[in-house]
VOLODO-380003 format. One record per residue: residue in one letter; y, x, z of N, C-alpha, C, O in turn. Coordinates in nm, 2 decimals, decimal comma. Each point is the difference from the previous one (the first is absolute). Example, Ala and Ser with C-alpha at 12.3 -4.5 7.8 and 13.67 -1.06 7.14 Angstrom:
<rs>
R  drenvo    n_yy    n_xx    n_zz   ca_yy   ca_xx   ca_zz    c_yy    c_xx    c_zz    o_yy    o_xx    o_zz
R       A   -0,57    1,32    0,78    0,12   -0,09    0,00    0,12    0,09    0,00    0,00    0,10    0,07
R       S    0,11   -0,14   -0,14    0,11    0,09    0,00    0,11   -0,08    0,08    0,11    0,05    0,01
</rs>
This chain:
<rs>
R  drenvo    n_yy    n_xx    n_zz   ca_yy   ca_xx   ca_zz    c_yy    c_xx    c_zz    o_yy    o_xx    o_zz
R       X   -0,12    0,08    0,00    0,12   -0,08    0,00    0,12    0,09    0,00    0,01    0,10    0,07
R       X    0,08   -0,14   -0,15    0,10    0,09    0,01    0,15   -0,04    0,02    0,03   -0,11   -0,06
R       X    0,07    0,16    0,13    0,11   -0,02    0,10    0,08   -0,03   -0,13    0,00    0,08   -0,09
R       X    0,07   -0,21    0,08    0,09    0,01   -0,07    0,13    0,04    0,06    0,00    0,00    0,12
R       X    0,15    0,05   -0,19    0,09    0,02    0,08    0,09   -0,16   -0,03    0,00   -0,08   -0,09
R       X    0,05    0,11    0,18    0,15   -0,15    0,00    0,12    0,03   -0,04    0,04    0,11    0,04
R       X    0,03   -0,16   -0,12    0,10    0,06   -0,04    0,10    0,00    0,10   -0,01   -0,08    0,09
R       X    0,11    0,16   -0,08    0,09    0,00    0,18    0,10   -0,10   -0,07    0,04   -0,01   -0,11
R       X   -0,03   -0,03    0,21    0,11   -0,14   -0,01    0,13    0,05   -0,05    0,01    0,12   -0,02
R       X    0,08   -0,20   -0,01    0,11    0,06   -0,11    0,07    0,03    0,12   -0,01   -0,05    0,12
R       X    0,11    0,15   -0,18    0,09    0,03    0,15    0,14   -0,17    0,00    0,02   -0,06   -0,10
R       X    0,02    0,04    0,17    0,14   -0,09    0,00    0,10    0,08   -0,07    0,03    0,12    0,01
R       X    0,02   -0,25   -0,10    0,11    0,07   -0,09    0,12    0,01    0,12    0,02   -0,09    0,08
R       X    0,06    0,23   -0,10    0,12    0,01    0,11    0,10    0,08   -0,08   -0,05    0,10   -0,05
R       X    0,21   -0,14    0,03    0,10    0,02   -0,05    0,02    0,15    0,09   -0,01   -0,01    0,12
R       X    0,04    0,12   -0,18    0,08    0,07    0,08    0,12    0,03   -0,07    0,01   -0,02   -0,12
R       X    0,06    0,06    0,19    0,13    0,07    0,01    0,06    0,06    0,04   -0,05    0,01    0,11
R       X    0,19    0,09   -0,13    0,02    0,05    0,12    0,19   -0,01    0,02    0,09   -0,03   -0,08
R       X   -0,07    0,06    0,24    0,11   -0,03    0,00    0,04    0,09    0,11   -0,06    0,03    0,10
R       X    0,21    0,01   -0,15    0,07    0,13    0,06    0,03   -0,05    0,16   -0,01   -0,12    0,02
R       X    0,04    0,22    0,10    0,03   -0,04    0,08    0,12    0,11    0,01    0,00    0,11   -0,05
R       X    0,12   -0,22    0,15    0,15    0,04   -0,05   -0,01    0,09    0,20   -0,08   -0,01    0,09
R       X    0,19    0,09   -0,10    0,04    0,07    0,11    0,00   -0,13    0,08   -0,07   -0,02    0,10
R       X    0,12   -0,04   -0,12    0,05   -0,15    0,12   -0,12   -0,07    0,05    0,00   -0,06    0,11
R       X   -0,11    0,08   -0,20   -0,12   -0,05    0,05   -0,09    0,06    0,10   -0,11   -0,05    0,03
R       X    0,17    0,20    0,03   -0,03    0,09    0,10    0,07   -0,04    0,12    0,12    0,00    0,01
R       X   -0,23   -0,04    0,10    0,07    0,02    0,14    0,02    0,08    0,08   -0,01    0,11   -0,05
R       X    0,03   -0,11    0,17    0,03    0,11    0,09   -0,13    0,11    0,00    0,03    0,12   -0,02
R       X   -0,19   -0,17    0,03   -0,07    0,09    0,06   -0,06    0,01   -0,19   -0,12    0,02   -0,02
R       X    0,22   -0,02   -0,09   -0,02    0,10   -0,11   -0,09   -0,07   -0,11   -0,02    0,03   -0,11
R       X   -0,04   -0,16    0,19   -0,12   -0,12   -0,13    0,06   -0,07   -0,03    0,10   -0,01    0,07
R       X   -0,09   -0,09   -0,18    0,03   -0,13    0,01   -0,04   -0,05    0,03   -0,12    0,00    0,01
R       X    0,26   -0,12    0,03    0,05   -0,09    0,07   -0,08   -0,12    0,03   -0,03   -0,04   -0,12
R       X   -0,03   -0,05    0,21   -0,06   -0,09   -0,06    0,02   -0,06   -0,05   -0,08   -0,06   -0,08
R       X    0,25    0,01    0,06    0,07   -0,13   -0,06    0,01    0,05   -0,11    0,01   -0,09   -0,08
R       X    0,00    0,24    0,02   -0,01    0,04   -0,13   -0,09    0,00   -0,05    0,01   -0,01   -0,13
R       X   -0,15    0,02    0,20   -0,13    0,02   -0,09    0,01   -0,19   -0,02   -0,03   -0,01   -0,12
R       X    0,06   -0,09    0,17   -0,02   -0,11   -0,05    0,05   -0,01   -0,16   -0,06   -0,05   -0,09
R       X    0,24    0,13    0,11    0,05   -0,02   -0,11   -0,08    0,09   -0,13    0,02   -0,02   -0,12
R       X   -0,09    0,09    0,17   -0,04    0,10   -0,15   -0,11   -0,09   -0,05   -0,01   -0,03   -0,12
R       X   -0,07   -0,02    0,23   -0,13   -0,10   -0,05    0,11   -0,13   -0,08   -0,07   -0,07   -0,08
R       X    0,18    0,05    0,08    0,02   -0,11   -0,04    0,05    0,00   -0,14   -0,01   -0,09   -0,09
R       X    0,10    0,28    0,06    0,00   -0,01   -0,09   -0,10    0,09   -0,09    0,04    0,05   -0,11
R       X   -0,21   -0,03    0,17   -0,09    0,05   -0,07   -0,05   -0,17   -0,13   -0,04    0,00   -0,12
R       X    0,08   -0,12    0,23   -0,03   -0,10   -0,04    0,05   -0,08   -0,13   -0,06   -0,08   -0,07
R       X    0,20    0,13    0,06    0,07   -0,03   -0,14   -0,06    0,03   -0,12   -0,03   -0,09   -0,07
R       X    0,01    0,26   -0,01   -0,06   -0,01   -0,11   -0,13   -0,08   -0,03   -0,02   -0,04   -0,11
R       X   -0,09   -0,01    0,24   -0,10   -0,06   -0,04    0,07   -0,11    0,00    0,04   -0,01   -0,12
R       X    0,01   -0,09    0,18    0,01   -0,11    0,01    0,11   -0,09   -0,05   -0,02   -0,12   -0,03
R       X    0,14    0,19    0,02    0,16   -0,06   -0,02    0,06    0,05   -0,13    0,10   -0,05   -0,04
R       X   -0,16    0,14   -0,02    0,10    0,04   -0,16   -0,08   -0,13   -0,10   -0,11   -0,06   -0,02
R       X    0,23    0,07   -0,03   -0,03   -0,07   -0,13   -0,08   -0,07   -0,09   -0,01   -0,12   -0,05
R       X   -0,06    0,23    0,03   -0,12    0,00   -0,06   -0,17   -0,05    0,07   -0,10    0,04   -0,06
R       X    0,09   -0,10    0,17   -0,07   -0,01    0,10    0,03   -0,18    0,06    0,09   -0,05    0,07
R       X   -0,21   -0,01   -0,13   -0,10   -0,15   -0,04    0,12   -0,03    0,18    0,05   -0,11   -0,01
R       X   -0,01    0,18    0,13    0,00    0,02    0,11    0,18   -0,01    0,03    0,05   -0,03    0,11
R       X    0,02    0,06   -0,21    0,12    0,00   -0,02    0,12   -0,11    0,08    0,11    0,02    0,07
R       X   -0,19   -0,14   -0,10    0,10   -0,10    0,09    0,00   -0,05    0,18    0,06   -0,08    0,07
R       X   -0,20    0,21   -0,06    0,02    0,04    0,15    0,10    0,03    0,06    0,04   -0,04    0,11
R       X    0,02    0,12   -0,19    0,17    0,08    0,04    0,05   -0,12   -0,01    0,02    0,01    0,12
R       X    0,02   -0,11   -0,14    0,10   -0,07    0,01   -0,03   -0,15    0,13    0,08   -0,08    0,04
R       X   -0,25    0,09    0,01   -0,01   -0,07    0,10   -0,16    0,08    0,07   -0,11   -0,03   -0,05
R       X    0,13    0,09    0,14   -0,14    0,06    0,04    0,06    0,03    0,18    0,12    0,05    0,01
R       X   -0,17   -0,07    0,07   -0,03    0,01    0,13   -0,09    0,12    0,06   -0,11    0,02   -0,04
R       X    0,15    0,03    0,09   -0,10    0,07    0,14   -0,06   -0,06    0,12    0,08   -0,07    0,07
R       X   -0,17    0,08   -0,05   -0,07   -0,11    0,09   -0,07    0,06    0,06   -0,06   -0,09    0,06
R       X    0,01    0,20   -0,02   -0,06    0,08    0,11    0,03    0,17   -0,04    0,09   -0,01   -0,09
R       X   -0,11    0,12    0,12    0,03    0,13    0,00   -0,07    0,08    0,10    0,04    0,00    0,12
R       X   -0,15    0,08   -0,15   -0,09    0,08    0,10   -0,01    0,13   -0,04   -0,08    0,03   -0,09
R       X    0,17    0,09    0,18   -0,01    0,12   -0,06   -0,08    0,14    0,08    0,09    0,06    0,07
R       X   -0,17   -0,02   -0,05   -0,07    0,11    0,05   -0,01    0,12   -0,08   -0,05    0,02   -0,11
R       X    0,13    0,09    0,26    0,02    0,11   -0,07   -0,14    0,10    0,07   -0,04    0,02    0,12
R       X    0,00    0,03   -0,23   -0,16    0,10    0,02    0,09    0,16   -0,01   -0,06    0,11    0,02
R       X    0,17   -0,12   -0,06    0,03    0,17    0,01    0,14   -0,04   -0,01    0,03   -0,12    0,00
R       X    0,06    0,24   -0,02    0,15    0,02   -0,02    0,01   -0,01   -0,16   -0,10    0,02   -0,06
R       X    0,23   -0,06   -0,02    0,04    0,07   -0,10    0,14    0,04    0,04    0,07   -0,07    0,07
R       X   -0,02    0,19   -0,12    0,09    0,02   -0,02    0,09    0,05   -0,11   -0,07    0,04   -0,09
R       X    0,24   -0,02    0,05    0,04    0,03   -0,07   -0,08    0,06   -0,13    0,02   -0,02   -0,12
R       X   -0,07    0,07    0,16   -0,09    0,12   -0,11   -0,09    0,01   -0,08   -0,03    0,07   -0,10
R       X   -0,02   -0,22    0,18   -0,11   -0,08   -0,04    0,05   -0,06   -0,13   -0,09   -0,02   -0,09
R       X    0,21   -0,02    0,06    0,05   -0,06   -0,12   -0,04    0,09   -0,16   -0,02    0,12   -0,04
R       X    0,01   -0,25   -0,02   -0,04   -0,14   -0,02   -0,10   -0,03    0,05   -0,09    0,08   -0,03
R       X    0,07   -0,16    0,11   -0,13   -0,14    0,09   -0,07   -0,01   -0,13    0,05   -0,03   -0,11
R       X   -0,14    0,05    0,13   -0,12   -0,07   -0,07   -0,06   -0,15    0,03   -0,11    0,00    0,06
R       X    0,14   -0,08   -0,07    0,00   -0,17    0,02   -0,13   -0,02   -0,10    0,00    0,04   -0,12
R       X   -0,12   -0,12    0,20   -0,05   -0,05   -0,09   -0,02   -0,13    0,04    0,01   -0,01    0,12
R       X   -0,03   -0,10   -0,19    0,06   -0,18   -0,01   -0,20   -0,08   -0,03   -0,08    0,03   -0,09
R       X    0,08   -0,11    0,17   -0,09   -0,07   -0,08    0,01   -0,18    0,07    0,08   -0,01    0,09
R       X   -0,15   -0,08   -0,12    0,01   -0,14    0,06   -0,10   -0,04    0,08   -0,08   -0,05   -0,06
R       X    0,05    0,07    0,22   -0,07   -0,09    0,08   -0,05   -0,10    0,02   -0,12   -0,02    0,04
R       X    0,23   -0,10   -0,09   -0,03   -0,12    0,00    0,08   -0,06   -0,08    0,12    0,03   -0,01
R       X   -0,17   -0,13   -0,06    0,08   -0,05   -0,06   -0,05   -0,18   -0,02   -0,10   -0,05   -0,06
R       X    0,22   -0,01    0,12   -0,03   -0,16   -0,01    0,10   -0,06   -0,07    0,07    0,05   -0,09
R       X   -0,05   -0,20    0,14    0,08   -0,07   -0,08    0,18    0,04   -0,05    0,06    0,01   -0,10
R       X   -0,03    0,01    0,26    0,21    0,08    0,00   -0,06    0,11    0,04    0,09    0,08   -0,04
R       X   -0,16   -0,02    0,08    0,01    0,12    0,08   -0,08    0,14   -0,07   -0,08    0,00   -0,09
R       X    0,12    0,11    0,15   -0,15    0,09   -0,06    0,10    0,12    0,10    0,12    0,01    0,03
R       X   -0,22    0,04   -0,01    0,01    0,15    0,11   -0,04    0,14   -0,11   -0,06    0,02   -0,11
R       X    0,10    0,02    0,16    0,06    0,14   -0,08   -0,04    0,14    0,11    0,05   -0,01    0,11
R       X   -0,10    0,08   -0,11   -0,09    0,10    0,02    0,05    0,16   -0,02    0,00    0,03   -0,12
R       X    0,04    0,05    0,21    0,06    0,13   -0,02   -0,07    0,11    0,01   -0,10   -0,04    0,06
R       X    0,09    0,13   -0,08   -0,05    0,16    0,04    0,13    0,07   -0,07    0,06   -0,02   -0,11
R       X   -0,02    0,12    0,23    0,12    0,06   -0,06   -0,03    0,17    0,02    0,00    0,03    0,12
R       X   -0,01    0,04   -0,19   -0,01    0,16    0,06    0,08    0,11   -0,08    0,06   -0,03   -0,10
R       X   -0,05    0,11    0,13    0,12    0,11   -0,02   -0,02    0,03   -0,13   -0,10   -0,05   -0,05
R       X    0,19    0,14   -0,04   -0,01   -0,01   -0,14   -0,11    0,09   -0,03   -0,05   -0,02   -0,11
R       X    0,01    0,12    0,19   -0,08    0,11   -0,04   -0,13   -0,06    0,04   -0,08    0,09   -0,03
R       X    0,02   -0,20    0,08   -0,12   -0,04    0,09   -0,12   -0,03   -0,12    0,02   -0,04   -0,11
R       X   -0,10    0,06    0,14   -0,16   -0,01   -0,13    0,06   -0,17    0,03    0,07   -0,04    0,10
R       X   -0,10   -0,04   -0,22   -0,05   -0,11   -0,02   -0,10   -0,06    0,15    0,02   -0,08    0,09
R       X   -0,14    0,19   -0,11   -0,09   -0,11    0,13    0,06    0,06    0,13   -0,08   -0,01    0,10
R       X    0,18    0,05   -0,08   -0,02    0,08    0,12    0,07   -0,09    0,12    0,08   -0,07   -0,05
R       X   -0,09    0,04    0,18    0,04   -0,14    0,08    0,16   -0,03   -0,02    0,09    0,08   -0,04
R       X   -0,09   -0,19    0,06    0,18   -0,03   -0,04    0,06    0,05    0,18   -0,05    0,00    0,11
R       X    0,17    0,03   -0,19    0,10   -0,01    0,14    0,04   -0,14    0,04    0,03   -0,03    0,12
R       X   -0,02   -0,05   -0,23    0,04   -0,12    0,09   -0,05   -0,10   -0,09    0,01   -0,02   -0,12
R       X   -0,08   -0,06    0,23   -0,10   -0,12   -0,08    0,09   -0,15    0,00    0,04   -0,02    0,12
R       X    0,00   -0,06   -0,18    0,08   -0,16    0,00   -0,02   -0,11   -0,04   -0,08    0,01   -0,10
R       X    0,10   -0,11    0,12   -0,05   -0,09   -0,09    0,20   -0,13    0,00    0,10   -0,01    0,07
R       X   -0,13   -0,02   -0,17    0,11   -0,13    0,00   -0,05   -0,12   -0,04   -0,07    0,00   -0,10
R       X    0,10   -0,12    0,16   -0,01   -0,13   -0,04    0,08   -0,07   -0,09    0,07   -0,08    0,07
R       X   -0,04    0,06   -0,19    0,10   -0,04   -0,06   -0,03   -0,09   -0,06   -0,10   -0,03   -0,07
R       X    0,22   -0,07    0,11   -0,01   -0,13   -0,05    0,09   -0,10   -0,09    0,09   -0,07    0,04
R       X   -0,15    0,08   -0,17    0,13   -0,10   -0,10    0,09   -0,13    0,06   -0,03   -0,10    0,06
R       X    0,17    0,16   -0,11    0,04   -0,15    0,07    0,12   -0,03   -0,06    0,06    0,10   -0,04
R       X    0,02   -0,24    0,01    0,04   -0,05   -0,05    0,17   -0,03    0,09    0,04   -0,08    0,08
R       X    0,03    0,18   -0,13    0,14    0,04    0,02    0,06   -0,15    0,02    0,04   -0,03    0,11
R       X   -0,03   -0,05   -0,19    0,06   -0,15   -0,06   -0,07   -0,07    0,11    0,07    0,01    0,10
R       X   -0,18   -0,08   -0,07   -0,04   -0,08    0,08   -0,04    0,10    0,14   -0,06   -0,06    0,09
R       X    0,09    0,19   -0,09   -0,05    0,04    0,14   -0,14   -0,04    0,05   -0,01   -0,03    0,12
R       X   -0,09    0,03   -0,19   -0,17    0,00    0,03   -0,07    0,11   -0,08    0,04    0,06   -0,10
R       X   -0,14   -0,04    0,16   -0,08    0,07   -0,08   -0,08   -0,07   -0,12   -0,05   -0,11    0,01
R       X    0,05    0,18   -0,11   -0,09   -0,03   -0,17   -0,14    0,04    0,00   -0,05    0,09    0,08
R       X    0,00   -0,16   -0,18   -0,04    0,08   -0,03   -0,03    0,08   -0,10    0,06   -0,02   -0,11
R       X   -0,17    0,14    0,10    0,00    0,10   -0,05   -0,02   -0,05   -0,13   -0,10   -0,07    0,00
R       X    0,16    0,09   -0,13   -0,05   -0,04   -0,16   -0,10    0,07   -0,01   -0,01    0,11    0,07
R       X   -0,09   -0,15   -0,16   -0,12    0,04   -0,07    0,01    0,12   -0,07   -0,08    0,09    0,00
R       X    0,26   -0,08   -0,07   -0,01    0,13   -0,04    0,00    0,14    0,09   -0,04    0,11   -0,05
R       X    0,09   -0,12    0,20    0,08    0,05    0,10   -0,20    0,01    0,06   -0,05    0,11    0,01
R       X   -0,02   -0,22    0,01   -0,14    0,01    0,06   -0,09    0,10   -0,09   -0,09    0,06    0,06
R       X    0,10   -0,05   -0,19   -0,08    0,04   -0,05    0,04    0,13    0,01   -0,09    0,07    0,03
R       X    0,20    0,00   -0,04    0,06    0,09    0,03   -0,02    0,11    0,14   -0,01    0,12    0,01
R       X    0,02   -0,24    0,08   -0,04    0,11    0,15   -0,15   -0,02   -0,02   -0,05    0,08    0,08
R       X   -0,03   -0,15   -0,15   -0,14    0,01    0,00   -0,04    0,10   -0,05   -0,12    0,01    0,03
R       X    0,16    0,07   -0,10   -0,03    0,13   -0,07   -0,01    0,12    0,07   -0,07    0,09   -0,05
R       X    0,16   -0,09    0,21    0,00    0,08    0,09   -0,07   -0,03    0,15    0,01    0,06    0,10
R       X   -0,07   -0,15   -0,13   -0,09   -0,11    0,14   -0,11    0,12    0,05   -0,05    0,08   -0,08
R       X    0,03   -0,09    0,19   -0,10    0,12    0,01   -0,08   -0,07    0,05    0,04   -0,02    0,12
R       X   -0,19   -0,06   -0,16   -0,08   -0,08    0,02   -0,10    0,05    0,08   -0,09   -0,07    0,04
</rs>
């Protein structure tokens, strides 16, 4: 009888990018800031999500934050720039879908552990009547491409 092999499951598709970190985003003891590492994840989150060209587009003009969970596994600092940000989707339901971080210094291997692991809850919503939407088919099929099942 002989062993067949399995093929290894596909890896999850995940957007990376990267994004500079400014002197201002350095605090006293020399890392960034927490309130800045929020801001870098937020704008690691625009080229995937908010330009133009992106099924995801009319997010920018009504999308919410609805939860925020950030854990730091090491330091980055100044030097560390550009952040290596890599992006993928958690969950994704009707308004909502969570968004997933690993962030590590610019020189870091790909597998090597992140310095700081995140997730965000983001949720479509409707500027004019003040409720949340929901997500269009084009906007669902779209974060479904980065779903990590």
């Amino acid at each position: 009888m002989s062993v067949q092999e399995q093929p290894a499951p596909a890896a999850p598709a995940r957007f990376h990018t990267k994004v500079e970190v400014r002197w201002s985003d350095m605090d006293a003891f020399q890392h960034i800031n927490h309130a800045r590492m929020v801001t870098l994840l937020e704008e690691a989150r625009i080229p995937w999500l908010f330009l133009d060209d992106r099924p995801t587009v009319n997010l920018r003009a009504g999308c919410v934050l609805a939860d925020l969970r950030v854990q730091y596994k090491g330091q980055l600092r100044h030097e560390d720039s550009p952040l290596d940000v890599s992006m993928w989707v958690e969950r994704l339901r009707a308004v909502d879908f969570t968004v997933s971080y690993e962030v590590r210094a610019a020189e870091a291997a790909p597998d090597s552990p992140p310095a700081v692991i995140a997730s965000t809850q983001l949720a479509a919503f409707d500027i004019d009547t003040q409720r949340l939407r929901r997500l269009t088919p084009a906007e669902r099929d779209y974060l479904a491409q980065w779903l990590d099942d």
